[in-house]
GUPADREN-70591 format. One record per atom (N, C-alpha, C): atom name; y, x, z; residue in three letters; residue number from 0. Coordinates in nm, 2 decimals. Layout:
N
{site:CA | y:Y | x:X | z:Z | code:Ala | pos:NUM}
...
This chain:
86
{site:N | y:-1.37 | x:0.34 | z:-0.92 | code:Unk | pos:0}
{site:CA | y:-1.25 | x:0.28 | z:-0.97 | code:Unk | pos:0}
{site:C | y:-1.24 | x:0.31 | z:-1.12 | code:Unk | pos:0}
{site:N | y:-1.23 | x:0.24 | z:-1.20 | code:Unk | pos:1}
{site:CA | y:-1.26 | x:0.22 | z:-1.35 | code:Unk | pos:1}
{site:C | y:-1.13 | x:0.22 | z:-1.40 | code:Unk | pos:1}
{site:N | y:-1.03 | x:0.16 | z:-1.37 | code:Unk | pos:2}
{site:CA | y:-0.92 | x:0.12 | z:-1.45 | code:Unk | pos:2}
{site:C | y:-0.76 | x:0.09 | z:-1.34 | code:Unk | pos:2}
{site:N | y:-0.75 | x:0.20 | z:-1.29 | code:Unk | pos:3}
{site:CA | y:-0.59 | x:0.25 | z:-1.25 | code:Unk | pos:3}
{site:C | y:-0.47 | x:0.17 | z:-1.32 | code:Unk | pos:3}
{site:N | y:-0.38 | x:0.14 | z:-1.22 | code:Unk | pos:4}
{site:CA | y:-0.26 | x:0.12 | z:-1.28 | code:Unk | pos:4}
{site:C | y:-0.20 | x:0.21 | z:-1.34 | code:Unk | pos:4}
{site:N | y:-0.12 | x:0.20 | z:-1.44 | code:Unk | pos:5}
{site:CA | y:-0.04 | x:0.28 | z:-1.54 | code:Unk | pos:5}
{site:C | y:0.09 | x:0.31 | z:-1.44 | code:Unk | pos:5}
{site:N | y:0.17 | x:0.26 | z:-1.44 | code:Unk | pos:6}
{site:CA | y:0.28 | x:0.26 | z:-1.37 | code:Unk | pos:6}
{site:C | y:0.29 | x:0.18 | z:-1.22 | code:Unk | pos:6}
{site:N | y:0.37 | x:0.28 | z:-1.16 | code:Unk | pos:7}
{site:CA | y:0.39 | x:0.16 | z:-1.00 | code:Unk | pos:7}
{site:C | y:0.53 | x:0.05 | z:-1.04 | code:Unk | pos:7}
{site:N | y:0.45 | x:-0.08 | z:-0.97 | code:Unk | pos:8}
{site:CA | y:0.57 | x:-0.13 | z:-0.95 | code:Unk | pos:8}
{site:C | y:0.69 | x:-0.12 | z:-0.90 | code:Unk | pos:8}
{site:N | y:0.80 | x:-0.20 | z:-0.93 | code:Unk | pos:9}
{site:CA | y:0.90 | x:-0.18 | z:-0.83 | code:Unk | pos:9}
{site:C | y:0.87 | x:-0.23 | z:-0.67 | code:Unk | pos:9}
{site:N | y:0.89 | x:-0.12 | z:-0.58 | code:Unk | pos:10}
{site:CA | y:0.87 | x:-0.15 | z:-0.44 | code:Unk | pos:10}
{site:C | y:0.92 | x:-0.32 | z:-0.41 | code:Unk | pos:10}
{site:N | y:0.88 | x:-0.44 | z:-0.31 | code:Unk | pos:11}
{site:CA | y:0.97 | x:-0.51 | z:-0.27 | code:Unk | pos:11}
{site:C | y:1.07 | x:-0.44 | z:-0.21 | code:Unk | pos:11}
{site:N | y:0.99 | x:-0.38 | z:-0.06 | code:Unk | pos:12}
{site:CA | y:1.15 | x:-0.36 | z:0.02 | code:Unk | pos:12}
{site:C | y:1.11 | x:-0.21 | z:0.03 | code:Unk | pos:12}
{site:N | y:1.23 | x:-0.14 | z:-0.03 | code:Unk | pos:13}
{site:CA | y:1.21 | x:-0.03 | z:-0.06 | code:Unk | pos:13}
{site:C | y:1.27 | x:0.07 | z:0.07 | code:Unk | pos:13}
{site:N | y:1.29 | x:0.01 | z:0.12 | code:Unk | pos:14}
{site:CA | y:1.38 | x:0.06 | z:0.25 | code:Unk | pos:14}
{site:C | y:1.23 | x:0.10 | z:0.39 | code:Unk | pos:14}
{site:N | y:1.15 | x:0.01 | z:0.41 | code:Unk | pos:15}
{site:CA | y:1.03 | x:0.07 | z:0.50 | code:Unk | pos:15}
{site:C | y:0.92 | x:-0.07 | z:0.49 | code:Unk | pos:15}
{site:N | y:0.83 | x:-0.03 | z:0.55 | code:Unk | pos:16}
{site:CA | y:0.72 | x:-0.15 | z:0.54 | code:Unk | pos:16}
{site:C | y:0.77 | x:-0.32 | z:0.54 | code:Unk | pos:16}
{site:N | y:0.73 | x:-0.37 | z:0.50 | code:Unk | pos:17}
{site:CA | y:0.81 | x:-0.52 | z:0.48 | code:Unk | pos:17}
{site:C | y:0.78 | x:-0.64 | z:0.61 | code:Unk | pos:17}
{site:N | y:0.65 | x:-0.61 | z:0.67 | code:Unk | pos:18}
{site:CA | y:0.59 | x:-0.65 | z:0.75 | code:Unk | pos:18}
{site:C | y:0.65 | x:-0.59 | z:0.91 | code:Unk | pos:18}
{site:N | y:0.67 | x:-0.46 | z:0.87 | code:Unk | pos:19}
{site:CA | y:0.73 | x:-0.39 | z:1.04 | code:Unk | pos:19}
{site:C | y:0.91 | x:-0.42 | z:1.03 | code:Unk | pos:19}
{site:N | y:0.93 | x:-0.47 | z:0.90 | code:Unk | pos:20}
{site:CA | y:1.07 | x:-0.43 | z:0.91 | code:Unk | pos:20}
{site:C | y:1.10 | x:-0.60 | z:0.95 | code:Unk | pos:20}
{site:N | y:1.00 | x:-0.71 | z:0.85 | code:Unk | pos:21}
{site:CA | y:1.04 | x:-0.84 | z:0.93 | code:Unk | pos:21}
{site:C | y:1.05 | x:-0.84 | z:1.09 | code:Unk | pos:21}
{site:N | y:0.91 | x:-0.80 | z:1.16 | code:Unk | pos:22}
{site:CA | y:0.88 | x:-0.80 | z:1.28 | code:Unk | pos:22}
{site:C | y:0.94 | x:-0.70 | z:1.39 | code:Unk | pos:22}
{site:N | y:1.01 | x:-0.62 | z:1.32 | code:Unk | pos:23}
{site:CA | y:1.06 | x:-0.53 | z:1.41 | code:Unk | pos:23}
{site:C | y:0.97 | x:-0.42 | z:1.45 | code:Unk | pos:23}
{site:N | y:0.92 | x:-0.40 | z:1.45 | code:Unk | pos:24}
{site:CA | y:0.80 | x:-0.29 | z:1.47 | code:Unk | pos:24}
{site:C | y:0.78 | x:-0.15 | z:1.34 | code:Unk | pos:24}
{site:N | y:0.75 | x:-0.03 | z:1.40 | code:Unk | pos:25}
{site:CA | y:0.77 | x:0.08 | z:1.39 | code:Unk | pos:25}
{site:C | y:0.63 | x:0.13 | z:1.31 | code:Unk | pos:25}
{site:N | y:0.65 | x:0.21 | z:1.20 | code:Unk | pos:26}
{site:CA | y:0.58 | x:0.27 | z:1.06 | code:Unk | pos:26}
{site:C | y:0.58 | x:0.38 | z:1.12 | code:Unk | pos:26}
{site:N | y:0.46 | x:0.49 | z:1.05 | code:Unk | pos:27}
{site:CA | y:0.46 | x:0.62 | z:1.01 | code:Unk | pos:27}
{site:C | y:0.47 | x:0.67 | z:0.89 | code:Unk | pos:27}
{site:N | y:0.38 | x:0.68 | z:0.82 | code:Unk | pos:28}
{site:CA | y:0.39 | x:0.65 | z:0.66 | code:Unk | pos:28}
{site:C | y:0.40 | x:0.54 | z:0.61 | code:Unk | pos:28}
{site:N | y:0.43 | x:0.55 | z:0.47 | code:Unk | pos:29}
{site:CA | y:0.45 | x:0.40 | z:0.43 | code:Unk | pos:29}
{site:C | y:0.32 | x:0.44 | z:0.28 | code:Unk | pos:29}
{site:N | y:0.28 | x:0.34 | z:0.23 | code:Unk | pos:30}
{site:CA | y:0.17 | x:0.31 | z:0.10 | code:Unk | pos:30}
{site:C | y:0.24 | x:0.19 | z:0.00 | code:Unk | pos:30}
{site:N | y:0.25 | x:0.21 | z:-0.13 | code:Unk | pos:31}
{site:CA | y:0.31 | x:0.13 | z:-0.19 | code:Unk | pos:31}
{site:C | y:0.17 | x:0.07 | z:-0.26 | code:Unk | pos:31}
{site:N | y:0.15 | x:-0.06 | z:-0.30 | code:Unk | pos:32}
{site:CA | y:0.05 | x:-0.16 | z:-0.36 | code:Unk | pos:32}
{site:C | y:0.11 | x:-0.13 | z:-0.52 | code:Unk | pos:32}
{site:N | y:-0.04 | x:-0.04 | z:-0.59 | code:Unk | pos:33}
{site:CA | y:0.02 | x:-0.03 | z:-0.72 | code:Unk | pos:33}
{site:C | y:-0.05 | x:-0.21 | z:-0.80 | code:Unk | pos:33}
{site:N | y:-0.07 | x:-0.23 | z:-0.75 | code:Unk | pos:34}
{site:CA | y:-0.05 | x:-0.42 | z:-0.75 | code:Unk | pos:34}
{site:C | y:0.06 | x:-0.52 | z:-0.79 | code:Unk | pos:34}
{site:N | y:0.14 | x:-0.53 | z:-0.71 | code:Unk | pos:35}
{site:CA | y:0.19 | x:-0.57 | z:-0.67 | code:Unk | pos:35}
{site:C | y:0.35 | x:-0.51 | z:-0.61 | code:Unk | pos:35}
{site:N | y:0.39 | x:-0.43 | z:-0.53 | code:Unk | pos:36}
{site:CA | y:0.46 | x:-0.37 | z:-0.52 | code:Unk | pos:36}
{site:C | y:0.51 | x:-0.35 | z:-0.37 | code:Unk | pos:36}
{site:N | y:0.40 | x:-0.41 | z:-0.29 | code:Unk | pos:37}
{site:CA | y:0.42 | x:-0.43 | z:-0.17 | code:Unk | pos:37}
{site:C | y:0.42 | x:-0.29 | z:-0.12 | code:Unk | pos:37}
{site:N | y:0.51 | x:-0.31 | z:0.02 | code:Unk | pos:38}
{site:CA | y:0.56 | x:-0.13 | z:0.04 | code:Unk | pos:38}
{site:C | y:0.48 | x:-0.21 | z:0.24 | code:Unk | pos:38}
{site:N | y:0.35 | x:-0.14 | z:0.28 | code:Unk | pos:39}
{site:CA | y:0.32 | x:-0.13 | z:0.44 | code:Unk | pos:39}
{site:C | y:0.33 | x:0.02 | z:0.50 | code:Unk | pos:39}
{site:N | y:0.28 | x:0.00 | z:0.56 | code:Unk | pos:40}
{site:CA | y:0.21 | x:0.08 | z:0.68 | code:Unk | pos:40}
{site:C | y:0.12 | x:0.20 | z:0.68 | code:Unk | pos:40}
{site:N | y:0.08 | x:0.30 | z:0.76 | code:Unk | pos:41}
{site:CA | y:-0.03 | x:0.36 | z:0.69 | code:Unk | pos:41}
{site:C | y:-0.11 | x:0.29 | z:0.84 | code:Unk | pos:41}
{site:N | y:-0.23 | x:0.33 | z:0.81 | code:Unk | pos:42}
{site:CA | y:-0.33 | x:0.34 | z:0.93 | code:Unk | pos:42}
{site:C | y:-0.31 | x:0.46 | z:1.03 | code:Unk | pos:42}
{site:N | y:-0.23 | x:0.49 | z:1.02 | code:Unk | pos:43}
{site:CA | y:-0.15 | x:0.62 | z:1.15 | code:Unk | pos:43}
{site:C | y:-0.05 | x:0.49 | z:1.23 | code:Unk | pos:43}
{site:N | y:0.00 | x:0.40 | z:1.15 | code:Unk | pos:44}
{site:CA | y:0.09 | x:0.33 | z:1.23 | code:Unk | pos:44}
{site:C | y:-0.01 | x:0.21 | z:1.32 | code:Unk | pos:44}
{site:N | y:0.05 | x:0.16 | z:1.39 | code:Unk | pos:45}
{site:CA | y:0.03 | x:0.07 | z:1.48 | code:Unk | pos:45}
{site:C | y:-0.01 | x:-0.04 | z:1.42 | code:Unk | pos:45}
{site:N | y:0.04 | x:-0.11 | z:1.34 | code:Unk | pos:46}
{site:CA | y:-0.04 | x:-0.22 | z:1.26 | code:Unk | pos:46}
{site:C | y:-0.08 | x:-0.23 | z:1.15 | code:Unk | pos:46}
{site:N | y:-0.11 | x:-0.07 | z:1.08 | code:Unk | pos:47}
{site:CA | y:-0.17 | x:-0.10 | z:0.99 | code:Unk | pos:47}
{site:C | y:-0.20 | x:-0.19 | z:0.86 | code:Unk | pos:47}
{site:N | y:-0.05 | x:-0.25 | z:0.78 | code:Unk | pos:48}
{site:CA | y:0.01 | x:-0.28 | z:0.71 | code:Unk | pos:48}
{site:C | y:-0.05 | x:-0.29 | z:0.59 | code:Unk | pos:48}
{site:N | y:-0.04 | x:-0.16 | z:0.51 | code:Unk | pos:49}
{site:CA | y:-0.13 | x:-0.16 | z:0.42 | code:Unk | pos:49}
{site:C | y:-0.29 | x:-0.20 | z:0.37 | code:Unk | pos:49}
{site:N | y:-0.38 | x:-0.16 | z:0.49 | code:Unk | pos:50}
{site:CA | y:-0.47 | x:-0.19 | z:0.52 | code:Unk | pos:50}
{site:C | y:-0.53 | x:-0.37 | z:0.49 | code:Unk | pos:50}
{site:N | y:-0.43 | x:-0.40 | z:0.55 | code:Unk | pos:51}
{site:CA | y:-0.41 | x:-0.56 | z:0.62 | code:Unk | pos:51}
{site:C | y:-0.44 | x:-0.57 | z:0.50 | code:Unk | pos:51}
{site:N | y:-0.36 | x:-0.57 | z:0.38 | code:Unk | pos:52}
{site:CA | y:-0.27 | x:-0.65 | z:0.30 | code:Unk | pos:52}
{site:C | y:-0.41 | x:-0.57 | z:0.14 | code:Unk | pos:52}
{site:N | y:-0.49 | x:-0.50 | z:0.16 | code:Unk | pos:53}
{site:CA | y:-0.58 | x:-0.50 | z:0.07 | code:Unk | pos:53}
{site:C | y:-0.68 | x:-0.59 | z:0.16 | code:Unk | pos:53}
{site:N | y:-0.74 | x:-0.61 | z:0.18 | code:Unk | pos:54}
{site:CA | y:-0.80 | x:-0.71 | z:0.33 | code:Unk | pos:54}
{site:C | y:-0.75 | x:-0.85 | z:0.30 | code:Unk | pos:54}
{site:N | y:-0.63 | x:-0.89 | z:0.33 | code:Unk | pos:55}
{site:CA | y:-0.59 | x:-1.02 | z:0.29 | code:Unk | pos:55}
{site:C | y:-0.56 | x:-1.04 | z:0.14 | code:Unk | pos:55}
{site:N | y:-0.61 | x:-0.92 | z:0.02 | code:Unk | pos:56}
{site:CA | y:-0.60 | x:-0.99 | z:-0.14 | code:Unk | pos:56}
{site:C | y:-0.72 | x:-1.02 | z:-0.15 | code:Unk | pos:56}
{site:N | y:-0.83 | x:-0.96 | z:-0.07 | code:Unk | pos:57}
{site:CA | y:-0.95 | x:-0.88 | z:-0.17 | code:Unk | pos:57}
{site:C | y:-1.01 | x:-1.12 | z:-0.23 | code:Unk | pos:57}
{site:N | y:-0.99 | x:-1.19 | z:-0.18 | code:Unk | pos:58}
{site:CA | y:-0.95 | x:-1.30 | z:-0.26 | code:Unk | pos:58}
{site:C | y:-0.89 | x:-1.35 | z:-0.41 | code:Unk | pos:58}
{site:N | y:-0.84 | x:-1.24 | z:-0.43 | code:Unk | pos:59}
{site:CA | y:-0.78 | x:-1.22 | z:-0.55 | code:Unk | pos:59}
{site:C | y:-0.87 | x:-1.17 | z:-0.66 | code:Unk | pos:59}
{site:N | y:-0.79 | x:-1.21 | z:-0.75 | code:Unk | pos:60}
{site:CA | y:-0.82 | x:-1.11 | z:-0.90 | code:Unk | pos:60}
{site:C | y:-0.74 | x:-1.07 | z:-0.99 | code:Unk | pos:60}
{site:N | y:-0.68 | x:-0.96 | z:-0.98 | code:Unk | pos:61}
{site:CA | y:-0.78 | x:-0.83 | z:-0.90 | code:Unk | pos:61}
{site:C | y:-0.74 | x:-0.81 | z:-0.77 | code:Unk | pos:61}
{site:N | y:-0.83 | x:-0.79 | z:-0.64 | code:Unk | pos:62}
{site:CA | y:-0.81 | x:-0.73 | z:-0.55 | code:Unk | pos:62}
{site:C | y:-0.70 | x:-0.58 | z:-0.56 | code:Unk | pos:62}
{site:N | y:-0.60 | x:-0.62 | z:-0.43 | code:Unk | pos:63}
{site:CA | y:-0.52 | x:-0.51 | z:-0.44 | code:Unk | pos:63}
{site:C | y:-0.53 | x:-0.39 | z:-0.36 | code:Unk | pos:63}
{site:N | y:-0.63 | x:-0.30 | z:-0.49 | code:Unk | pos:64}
{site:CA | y:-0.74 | x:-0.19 | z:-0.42 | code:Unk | pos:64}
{site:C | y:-0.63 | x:-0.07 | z:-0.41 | code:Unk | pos:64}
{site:N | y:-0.55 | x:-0.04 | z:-0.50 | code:Unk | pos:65}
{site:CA | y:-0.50 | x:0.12 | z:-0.53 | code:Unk | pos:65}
{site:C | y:-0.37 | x:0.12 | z:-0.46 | code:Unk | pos:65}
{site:N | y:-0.29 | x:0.18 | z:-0.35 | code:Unk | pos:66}
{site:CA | y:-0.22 | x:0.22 | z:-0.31 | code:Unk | pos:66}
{site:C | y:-0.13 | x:0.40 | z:-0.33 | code:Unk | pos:66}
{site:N | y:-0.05 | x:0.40 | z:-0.35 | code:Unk | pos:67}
{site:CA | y:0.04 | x:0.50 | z:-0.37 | code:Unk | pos:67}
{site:C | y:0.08 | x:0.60 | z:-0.26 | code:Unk | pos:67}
{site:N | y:0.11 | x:0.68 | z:-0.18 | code:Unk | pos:68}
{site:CA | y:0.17 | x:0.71 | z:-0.08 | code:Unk | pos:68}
{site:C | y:0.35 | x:0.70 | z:-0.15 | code:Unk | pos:68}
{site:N | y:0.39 | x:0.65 | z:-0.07 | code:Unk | pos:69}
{site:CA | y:0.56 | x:0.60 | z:-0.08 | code:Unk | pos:69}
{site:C | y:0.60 | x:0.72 | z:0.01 | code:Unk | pos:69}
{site:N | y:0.60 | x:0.83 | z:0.02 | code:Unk | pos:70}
{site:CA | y:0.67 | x:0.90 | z:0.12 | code:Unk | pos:70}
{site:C | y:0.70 | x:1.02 | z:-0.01 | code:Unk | pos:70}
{site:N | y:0.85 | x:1.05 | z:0.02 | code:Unk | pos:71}
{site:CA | y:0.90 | x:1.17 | z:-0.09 | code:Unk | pos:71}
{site:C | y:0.85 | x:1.27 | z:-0.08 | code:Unk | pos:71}
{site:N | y:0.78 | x:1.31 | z:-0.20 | code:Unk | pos:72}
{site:CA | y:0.72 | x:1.44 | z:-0.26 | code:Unk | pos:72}
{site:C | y:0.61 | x:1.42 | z:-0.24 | code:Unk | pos:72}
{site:N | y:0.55 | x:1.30 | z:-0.23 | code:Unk | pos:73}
{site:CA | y:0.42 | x:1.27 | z:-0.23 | code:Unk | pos:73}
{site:C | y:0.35 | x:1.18 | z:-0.37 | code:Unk | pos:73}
{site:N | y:0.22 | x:1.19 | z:-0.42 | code:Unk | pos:74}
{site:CA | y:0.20 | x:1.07 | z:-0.54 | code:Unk | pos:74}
{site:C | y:0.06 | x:1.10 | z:-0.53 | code:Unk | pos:74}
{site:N | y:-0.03 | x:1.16 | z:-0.43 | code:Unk | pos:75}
{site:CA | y:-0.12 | x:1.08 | z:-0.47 | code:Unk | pos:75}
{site:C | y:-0.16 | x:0.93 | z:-0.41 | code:Unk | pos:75}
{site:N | y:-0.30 | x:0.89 | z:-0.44 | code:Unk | pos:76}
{site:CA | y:-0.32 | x:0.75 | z:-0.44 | code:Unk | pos:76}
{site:C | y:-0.47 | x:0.75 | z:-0.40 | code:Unk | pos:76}
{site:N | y:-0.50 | x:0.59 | z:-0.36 | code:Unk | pos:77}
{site:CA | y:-0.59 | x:0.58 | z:-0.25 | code:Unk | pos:77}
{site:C | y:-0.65 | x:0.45 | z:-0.27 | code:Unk | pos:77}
{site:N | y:-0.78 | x:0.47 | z:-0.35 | code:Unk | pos:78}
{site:CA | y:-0.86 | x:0.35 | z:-0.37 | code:Unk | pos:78}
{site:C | y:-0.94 | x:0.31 | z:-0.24 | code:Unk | pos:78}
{site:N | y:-0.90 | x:0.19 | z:-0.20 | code:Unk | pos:79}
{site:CA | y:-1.00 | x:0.12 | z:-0.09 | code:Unk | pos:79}
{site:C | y:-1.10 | x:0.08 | z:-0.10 | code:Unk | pos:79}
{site:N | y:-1.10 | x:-0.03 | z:-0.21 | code:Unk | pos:80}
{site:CA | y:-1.29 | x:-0.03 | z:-0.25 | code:Unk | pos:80}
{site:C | y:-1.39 | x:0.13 | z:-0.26 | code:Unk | pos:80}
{site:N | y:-1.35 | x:0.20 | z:-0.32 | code:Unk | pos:81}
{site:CA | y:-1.44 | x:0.33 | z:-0.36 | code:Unk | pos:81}
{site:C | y:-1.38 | x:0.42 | z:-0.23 | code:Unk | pos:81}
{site:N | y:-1.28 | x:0.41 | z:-0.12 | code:Unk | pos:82}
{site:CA | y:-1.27 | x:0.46 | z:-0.04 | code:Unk | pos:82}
{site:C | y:-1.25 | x:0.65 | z:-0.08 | code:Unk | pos:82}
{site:N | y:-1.19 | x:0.67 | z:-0.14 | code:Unk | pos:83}
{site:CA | y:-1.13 | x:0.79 | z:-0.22 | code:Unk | pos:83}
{site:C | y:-1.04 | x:0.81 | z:-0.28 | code:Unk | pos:83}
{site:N | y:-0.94 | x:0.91 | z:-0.30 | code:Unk | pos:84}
{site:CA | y:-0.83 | x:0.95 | z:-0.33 | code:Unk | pos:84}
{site:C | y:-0.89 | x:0.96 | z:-0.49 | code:Unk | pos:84}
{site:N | y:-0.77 | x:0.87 | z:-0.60 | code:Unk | pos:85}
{site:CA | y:-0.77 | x:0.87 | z:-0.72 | code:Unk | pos:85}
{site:C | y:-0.71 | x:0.94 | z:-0.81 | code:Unk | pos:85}
């Protein structure tokens, strides 16, 4: 990973995954897209949210590789392509 985001964006829904909170369905951790701003799921949860959602950009440019941990007192961060903590 060559070139990190500087700052996170503002979360959309800053309240819990955006995807479990439409559907009703239940998170463990949450990962914020330093992308974008999208707040999922971790891969501990049941659907897997975050995951999905670098998966459904990698069409993009740029793929939305770098995720945040969104859980308080937490910051580090988690490249998907290079599959390692940044």
């Amino acid at each position: 990973m060559k070139d990190l985001p500087d700052a996170a964006p503002e979360p959309r829904t800053p309240r819990g995954c955006e995807e479990c909170l439409r559907d009703g369905t239940r998170w463990v951790h949450l990962r914020l897209c330093l992308t974008c701003g999208h707040v999922g799921c971790c891969d501990s949860s049941p659907q897997r949210h975050a995951t999905r959602h670098f998966h459904d950009s990698r069409r993009e440019d740029p793929a939305h590789a770098v995720v945040r941990s969104f859980e308080p007192g937490e910051d580090w961060r988690w490249c998907f392509v290079d599959e390692m903590i940044v």
